[in-house]
Every structure is written in structure tokens, then in C-alpha cells.
Residue, then its C-alpha position, 0 to 999 in steps of 0.5 A: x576568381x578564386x580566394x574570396x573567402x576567409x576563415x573556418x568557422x566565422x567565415x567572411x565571404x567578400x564581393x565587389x569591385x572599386x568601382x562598380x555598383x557596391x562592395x559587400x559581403x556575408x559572414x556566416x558562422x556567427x552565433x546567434x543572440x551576439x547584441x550588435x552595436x550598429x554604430x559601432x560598426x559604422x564607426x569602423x567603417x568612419x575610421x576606414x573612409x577616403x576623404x576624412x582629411x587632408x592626407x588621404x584619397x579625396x574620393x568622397x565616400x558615405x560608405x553606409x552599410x546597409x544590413x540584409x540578414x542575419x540581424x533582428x531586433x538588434x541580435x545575430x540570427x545566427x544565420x548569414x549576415x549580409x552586407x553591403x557598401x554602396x559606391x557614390x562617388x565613383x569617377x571611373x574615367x579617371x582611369x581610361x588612361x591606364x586601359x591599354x597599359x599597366x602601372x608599375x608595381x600594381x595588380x594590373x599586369x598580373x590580373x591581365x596575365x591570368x584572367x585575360x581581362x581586367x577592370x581597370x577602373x582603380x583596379x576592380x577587385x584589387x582595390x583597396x576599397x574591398x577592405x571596407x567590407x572585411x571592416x563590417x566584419x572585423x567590427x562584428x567579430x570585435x562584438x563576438x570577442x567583446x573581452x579581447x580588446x584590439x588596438x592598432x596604431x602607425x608606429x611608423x611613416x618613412x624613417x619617422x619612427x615611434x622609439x617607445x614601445x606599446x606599452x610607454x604610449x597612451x594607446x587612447x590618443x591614437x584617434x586623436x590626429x589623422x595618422x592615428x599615431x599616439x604620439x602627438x609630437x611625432x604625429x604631427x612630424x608624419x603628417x607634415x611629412x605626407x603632406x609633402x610626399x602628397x605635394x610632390x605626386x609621390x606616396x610613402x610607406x610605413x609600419x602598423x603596430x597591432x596590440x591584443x589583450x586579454x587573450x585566453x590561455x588556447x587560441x591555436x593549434x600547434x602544427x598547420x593551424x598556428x595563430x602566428x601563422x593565420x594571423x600572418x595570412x591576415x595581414x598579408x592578405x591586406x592591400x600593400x603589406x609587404x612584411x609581418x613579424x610579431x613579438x620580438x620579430x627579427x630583433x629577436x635573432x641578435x638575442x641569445x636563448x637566455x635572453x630571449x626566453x620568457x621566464x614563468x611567474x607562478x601563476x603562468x604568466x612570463x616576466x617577459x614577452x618575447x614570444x608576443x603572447x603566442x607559444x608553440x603557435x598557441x596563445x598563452x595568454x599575454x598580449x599579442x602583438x605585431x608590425x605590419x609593414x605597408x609598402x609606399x601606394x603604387x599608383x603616383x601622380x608623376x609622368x613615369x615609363x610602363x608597358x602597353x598590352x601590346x609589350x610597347x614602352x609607353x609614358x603615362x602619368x598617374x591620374x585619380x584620388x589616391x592616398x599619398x601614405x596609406x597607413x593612416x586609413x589601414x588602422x581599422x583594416x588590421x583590427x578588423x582581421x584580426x578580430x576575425x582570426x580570433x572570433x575564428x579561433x574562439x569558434x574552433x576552441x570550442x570544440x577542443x574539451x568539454 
């Protein structure tokens, strides 16, 4: 299997499966002498975790990492960090009844089709649970780019919609309730609301906002290598993501050219910020920000009609712990790629000028 390895310089290679003995990882490309906060790695990793309330997959999981290499005396060695996740709690017969069949919308089809076998066991490496691996190395990242600050927060569940923007919320209430939006009325409004999307066997969808401050004027190249585009391929990458825009999205085509440009000030920052931070596909030094779209989770717990792997329509119903709306646990996740993107970008900006 191809495709397991992110970046070009700060690079994070993944392995492991849902259910299998540990998920993990090494980072290679990290400078040496970055001090490491180890506890706020796991913090991350907290934030990210089944069974931290009553709106996310009960599966109980420490999700302790467990460092290798790489670190000494609390320092990167500049040498590959390694990593890993152990799983504790797995209950893999969960999933027997899905062996011969494949869930709609899922993975389980499509890996079955191009690999000829598959783990079906929550879904083997298409699990969401990987993520937690990219969190360890988002988090570390974080630490590299310490300057940039990253704020991610659900503006979004179903049709209950945050109608300020980023910069009219006090983004340090986001961790202030489960479905870490910063809004606490509006918060308390899309948890009642996943809590009876849960009671009903279904799931929901919903939009991650993600704010970047403090960007240097650089980041980016202008032709393949664009920030927008990497920063797509990030979040595009995660589990559910269906849609990514940035800056003024698709708001942007009912604006005209003198309306949507972002006039200079003297000192080169713009009036406005349109373009979300990044022009000609390079950071310009106002914030970055971005929607990233998460389609509702595949798997529901209701009696639905799939097809077998002999081709026969099958009934089935969904077993298991799953998130009934997975926005809430996917805030670090889309922190943690794009610290990567950026600590990636900081790299190679290095070797532009003297």
C-alpha cells in the first residue's frame, strides 16, 4: 500500500491498523534542539480520543504515546522521532457481521476491489483511528512553529450554523464544551442536536473552521507547490472531508473585482482578507483561515440493504462504537495538518535566500 507518507522535509510516515496491536509513526526532518513539551502532545492527543463524552464513539481508549527516538533530555535529536499508539480496547467481533458485505459509503468496497483483501475490523487502516498518529506529529510540529498560532473550532453541525465570524468569537471558549464550538449557546443547540441524531442510529455532518496567525510574509511557492493547494491536500486527506475552501470560498464568485481585492495599508498588510492570508499561492502574512467540510460518518446503527462480495443484496445493520457526528473529536486532527503543512513550508523556506 502506497500513499502513507506526508511532507517534504518535515515528513510524518504512519502505520497501523484500527484494530490491530498499536498505530504509530516517525517523523523525520525535525531540527534538532526543538524543546518538547511532552504533555502537550498528549493534550492533543486527549482532545482527539473516543470516550471523552457523551457525543462521541464510547470506545475507551488511553491513547498514551509511547516515544522511541529521536528525543533526549526533553530535545529533538534531529533524528527520526518514533512513535507509537497502543490499542487496548478493541472489540473486533464488533465487526464480523460486515466480513462478507460492505457498508455503504465506506472504504470497504474500494479496498476490497484494489487489494483483494481487506481488514475489516473498523475498517483496518481506513479507520479513523490513524489520525491519532498524524495528531502526535501535528502537536510536535506546533512546537517547531511555536510563533504560529493554530485555532480550529466547529462552526458548523447540520444546519446549525455559527453566523459570526472568527474574528467576533472568543476563540478561548472552544474547549469549553464537547463540540468545541466557541459559541456556548450555539454549542449547547449542536449538542442536543447530536444527541438525537445519536438516539436515532444516524450520524450528522458539519464544517471545521481553522484560523493561522502570525504567518511570515513566504510560506509557498507559486506554481505546483501552492500553500492553499497543500493545505487542501491536508485536509482532504482526513477521514469524511468532503469540501475545503479558504479565505472567501465560494462567497467569493458573488463579489465583483473591486469588492473582493484586498487593498494595501502602508506597511503591506491589506484592509481586507479576502484572499485568506495566502496570495499567488504564498502566505502574505494575514491570517490564514479555512472551512473544512466532514461529510455525516458512514457506518449508522439502523437495519440498511448493502451487497455481499459475491454481488447478493444483503440486509445488515450497523454494529459497534461510532461517533454519531465526528466534528467535535476532528478539531486537533485539522490543527495537527496543518502545523505539518506549515513546519513543512518553514523548512523549505530555508533554503530560498540567505
Amino acid at each position: 500500500m502506497a500513499g502513507n507518507t506526508f511532507g517534504t522535509l518535515f515528513k510524518i510516515m504512519t502505520f497501523g491498523e484500527s484494530h490491530g496491536v498499536a498505530i504509530g509513526g516517525v517523523l523525520d526532518g525535525c531540527p534538532a534542539g526543538i524543546p518538547l513539551d511532552l504533555k502537550a502532545i498528549q493534550n492533543d492527543l486527549n482532545r482527539r480520543k473516543p470516550g471523552q463524552s457523551a457525543i462521541v464513539t464510547q470506545r475507551k481508549e488511553p491513547d498514551t504515546v509511547e516515544f522511541f527516538s529521536g528525543v533526549f533530555e526533553g530535545k529533538t535529536t534531529g533524528t527520526p522521532i518514533g512513535f507509537a499508539i497502543r490499542n487496548t480496547n478493541q472489540k473486533s467481533q464488533d465487526y464480523s457481521h460486515i466480513k462478507d458485505s460492505y457498508r455503504p459509503s465506506h472504504a470497504d468496497y474500494v479496498y476490497d476491489k484494489k487489494y483483494g483483501f481487506r481488514d475489516y475490523r473498523g475498517g483496518g487502516r481506513s479507520s479513523a483511528r490513524e489520525t491519532a498518529s498524524r495528531v502526535v506529529a501535528g502537536a510536535i510540529a506546533k512546537q517547531f512553529i511555536s510563533t504560529i498560532k493554530i485555532n480550529a473550532f466547529v462552526s458548523q453541525v447540520g444546519d446549525l450554523k455559527l453566523d459570526k465570524t472568527y474574528k467576533n468569537l472568543d476563540l478561548s471558549l472552544t474547549e469549553s464544551n464537547p463540540v468545541r464550538c466557541p459559541d456556548p449557546f450555539m454549542a449547547k443547540e449542536m449538542e442536543e442536536l447530536i444527541k438525537k441524531i445519536k438516539k436515532e442510529g444516524d450520524t450528522v455532518g458539519g464544517v471545521i473552521t481553522c484560523v493561522v496567525q502570525n504567518v511570515p510574509v513566504g510560506l509557498g511557492e507559486p506554481v505546483f507547490d501552492k500553500l492553499h493547494a497543500d493545505l487542501g491536500k491536508a485536509m482532504l486527506s482526513i477521514n469524511a472531508v468532503k469540501g475545503f475552501e479558504y479565505g472567501s470560498g465560494f462567497e467569493g464568485v458573488k463579489m465583483t473585482g473591486s469588492q473582493h481585492n484586498d487593498q494595501f495599508n502602508s506597511d503591506g498588510s491589506t484592509k481586507t482578507n479576502h484572499s485568506g492570508g495566502i496570495q499567488g499561492g504564498i502566505s502574505n502574512g494575514m491570517d490564514i483561515y479555512f472551512n473544512v467540510a466532514f461529510k455525516p460518518v458512514a457506518t449508522i446503527i439502523q437495519p440498511y440493504e448493502t451487497i455481499d462480495k459475491e454481488g447478493y443484496m444483503v440486509k445488515t445493520q450497523g454494529k459497534g462504537r461510532h461517533d454519531p457526528c465526528v466534528v467535535p473529536r476532528a478539531v486537533p486532527i485539522v490543527e495537527a495538518m496543518a502545523a505539518l503543512v506549515l513546519a513543512d513550508f518553514a523548512l523549505l523556506n530555508r533554503t530560498v535566500k540567505l
